[in-house]
N, C-alpha and C positions, 0 to 999 in steps of 0.2 A: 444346501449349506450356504450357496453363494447368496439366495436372496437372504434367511438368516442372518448372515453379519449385514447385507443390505439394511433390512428393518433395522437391526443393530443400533449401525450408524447413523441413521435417521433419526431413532429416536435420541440419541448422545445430543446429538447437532441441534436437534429441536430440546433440548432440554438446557443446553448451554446457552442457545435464541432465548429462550424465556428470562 
């Protein structure tokens, strides 16, 4: 679960970055 919302947030973070 914890890596899950990991990916998650990464991909948010990296989508906002773009």
């Amino acid at each position: 679960m914890f890596f899950l919302v990991l990916i998650f947030f990464t991909q948010l973070t990296s989508s906002i970055s773009s």
